[in-house]
Structure formats: structure tokens, C-alpha cells
C-alpha positions as CSV (number, residue, x, y, z in Angstrom):
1,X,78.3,4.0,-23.7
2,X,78.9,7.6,-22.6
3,X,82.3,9.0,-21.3
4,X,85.3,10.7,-22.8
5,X,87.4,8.8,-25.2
6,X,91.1,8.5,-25.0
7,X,93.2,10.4,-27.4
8,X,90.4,12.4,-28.5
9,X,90.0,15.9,-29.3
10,X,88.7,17.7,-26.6
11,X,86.1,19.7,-28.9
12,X,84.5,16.3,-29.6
13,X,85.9,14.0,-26.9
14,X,83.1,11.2,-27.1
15,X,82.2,7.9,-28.5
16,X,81.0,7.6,-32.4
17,X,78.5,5.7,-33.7
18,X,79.4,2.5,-35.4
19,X,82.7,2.3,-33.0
20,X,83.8,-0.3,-30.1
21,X,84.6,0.8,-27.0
22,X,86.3,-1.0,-23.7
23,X,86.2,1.1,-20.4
24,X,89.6,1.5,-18.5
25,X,89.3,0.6,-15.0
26,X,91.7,1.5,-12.4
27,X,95.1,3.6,-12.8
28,X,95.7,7.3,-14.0
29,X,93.2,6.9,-17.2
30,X,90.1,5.4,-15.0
31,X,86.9,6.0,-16.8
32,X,88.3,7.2,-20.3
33,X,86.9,4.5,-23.1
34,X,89.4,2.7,-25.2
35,X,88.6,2.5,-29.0
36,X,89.0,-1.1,-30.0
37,X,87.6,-1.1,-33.3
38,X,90.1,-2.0,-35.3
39,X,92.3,-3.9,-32.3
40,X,94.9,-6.6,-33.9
41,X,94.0,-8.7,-31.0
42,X,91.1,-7.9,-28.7
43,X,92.2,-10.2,-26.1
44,X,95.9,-8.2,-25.9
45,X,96.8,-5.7,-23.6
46,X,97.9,-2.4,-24.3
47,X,100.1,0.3,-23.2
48,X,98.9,3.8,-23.2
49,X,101.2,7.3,-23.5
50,X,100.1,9.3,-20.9
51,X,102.0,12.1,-19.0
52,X,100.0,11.7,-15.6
53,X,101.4,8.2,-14.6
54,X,103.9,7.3,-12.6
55,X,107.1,8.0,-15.0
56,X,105.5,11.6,-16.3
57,X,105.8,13.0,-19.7
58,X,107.3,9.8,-22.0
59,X,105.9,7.3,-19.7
60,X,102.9,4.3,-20.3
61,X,100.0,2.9,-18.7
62,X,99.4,-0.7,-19.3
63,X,96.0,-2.2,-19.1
64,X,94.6,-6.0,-20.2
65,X,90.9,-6.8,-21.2
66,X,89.0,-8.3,-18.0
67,X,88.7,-12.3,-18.2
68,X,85.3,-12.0,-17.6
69,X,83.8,-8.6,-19.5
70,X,85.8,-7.8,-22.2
71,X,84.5,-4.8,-22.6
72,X,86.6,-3.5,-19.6
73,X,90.2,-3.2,-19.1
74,X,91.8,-3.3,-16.0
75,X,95.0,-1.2,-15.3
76,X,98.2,-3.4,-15.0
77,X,100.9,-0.7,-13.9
78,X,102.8,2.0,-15.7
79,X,106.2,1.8,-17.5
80,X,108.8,4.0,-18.6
């Protein structure tokens, strides 16, 4: 899998070896990979700070793994 990953460091802002990765689809972080490695709960959603949704600076974007790839997650909408 080859793309940036989210939260990264921009120096080194792709995947690792020996990591999992789902794809964001849709919303203000399309194509940014999601490390889900160590995820609680791969079949939850989560919400992700971002300061270029909707609400700005403070605000979340909300995604949910695919029903049928869970290697994707599709954007939800943003919250506060």
C-alpha cells in the first residue's frame, strides 16, 4: 500500500513495514491511510482531528470501515 499516512511526520509520511493500513475514502482526509494496527475494534469507526473539515481547527472527521472491504473506510461527516 503506498500513500501518505495520517498523523505522520512529514519527513517520513509513509506506510512501515509490518503495519495495517485502511484507506479513507471520501471527506477532507480522502486518500491518507489509517494505521489500524493496534485498533481496539477493527470493525469501529473513528473520529479524526483535522483542521480542514467543516468545523476548522478543534473539529473531527468521522469515518466507519466499509461492510464489504475492510480495508477502506468511508467518510461519515465531521463534528465539532
Amino acid at each position: 500500500m503506498h500513500g501518505r499516512v495520517y498523523g505522520a511526520d512529514h519527513g517520513d509520511p509513509g506506510p512501515r513495514a509490518g503495519r495495517a493500513y485502511a484507506q479513507l475514502v471520501g471527506g477532507p482526509l480522502d486518500g491518507l491511510l489509517l494505521d489500524v494496527t493496534e485498533a481496539r475494534d477493527p470493525g469501529a469507526g473513528v473520529a479524526l482531528p483535522t483542521e480542514i473539515g467543516r468545523y476548522g481547527p478543534g473539529g473531527r472527521s468521522v469515518y466507519a470501515p466499509r461492510p464489504t472491504d475492510a480495508r477502506r473506510f468511508d467518510w461519515q461527516g465531521d463534528i465539532p
